[in-house]
SETI-775811 format. One line per 10 residues: for each residue x, y, z of N, C-alpha, C. Coordinates in pm, whole numbers. Layout:
<atoms>
X/Y/Z/X/Y/Z/X/Y/Z | ...
</atoms>
This chain:
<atoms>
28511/4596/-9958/28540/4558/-9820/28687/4590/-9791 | 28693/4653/-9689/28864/4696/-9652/28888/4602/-9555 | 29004/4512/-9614/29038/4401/-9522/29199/4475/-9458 | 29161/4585/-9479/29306/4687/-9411/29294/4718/-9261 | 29171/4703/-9229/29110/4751/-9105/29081/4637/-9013 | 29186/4607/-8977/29214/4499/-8887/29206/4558/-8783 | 29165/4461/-8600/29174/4535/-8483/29228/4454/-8466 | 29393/4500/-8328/29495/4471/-8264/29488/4391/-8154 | 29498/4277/-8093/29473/4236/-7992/29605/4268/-7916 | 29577/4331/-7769/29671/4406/-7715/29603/4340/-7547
29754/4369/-7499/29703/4355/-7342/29688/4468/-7231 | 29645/4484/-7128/29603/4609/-7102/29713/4622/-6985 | 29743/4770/-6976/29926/4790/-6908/29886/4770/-6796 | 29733/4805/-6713/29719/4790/-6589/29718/4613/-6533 | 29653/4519/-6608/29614/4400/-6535/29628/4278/-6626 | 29733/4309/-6739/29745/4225/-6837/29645/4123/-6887 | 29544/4182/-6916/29453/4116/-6957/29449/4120/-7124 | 29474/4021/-7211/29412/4097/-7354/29243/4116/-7410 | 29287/4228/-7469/29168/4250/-7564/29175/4282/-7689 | 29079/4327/-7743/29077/4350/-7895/29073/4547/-7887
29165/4598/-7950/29235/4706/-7946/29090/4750/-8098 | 29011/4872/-8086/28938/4895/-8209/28967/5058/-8242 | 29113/5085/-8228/29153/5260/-8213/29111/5319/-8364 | 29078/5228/-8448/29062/5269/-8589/28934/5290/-8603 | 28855/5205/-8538/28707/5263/-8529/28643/5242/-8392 | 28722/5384/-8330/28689/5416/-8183/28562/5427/-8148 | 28456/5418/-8210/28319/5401/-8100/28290/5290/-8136 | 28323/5169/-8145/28331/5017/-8114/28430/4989/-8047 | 28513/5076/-8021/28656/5010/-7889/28556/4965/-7744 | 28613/4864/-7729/28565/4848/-7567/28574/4965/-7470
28690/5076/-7477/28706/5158/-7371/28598/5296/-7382 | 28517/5280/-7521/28410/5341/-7542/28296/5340/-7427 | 28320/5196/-7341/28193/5155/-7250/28234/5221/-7108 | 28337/5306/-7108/28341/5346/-7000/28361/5549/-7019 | 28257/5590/-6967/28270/5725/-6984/28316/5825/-6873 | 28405/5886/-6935/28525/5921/-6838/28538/6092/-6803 | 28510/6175/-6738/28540/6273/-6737/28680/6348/-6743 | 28709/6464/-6831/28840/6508/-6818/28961/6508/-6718 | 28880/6538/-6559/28985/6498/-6473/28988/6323/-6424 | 28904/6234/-6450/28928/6135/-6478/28977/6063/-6577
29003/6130/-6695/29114/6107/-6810/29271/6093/-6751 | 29275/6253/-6722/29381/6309/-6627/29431/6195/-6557 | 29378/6203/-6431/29472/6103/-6326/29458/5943/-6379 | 29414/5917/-6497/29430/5768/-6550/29543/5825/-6668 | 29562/5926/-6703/29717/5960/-6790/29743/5963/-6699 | 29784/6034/-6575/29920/6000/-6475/29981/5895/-6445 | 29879/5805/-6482/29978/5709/-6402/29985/5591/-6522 | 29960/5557/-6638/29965/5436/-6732/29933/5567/-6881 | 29985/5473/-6964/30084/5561/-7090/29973/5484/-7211 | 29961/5361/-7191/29882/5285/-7288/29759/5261/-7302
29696/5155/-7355/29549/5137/-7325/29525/5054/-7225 | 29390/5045/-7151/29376/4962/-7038/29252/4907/-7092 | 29190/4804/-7024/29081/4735/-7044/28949/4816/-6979 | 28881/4796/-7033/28724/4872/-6934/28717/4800/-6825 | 28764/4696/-6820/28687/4681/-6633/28867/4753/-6527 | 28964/4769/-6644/29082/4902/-6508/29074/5028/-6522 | 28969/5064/-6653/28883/5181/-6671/28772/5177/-6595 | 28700/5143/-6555/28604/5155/-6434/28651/5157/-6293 | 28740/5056/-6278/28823/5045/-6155/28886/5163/-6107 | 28954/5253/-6195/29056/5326/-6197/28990/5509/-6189
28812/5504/-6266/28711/5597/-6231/28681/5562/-6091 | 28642/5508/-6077/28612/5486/-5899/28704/5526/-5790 | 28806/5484/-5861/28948/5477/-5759/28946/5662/-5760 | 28953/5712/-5834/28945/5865/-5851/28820/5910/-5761 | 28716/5899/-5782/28575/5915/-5749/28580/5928/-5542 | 28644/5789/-5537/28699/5790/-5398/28799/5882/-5319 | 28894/5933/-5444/28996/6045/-5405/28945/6161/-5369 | 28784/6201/-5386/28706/6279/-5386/28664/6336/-5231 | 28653/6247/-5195/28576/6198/-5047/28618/6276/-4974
</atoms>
């Protein structure tokens, strides 16, 4: 058992919310639940540097989605 593989509880840069950070075993990260297309990667790197929570990852796809219109 690797007790090395700890996940980070971190807060998210958009809405300071914490969560449990799983970057070590990324398809159990929460931000796994939100699927993101490249230019929706994009304009969520433009504007925040860190990790965000899935519900300012959904928020923040939409918000794009709408830029569309």
């Amino acid at each position: 058992m690797d007790n090395h593989a700890k996940h980070e509880t971190i807060r998210c840069e958009r809405c300071n919310t914490s969560f449990e950070c799983k970057a070590n075993k990324f398809g159990q990260c929460q931000c796994t639940t939100v699927p993101l297309t490249l230019n929706e990667t994009q304009y969520i790197g433009e504007m925040y540097d860190n990790c965000l929570c899935a519900n300012c990852l959904r928020q923040l796809k939409e918000e794009y989605i709408e830029t569309l219109k």
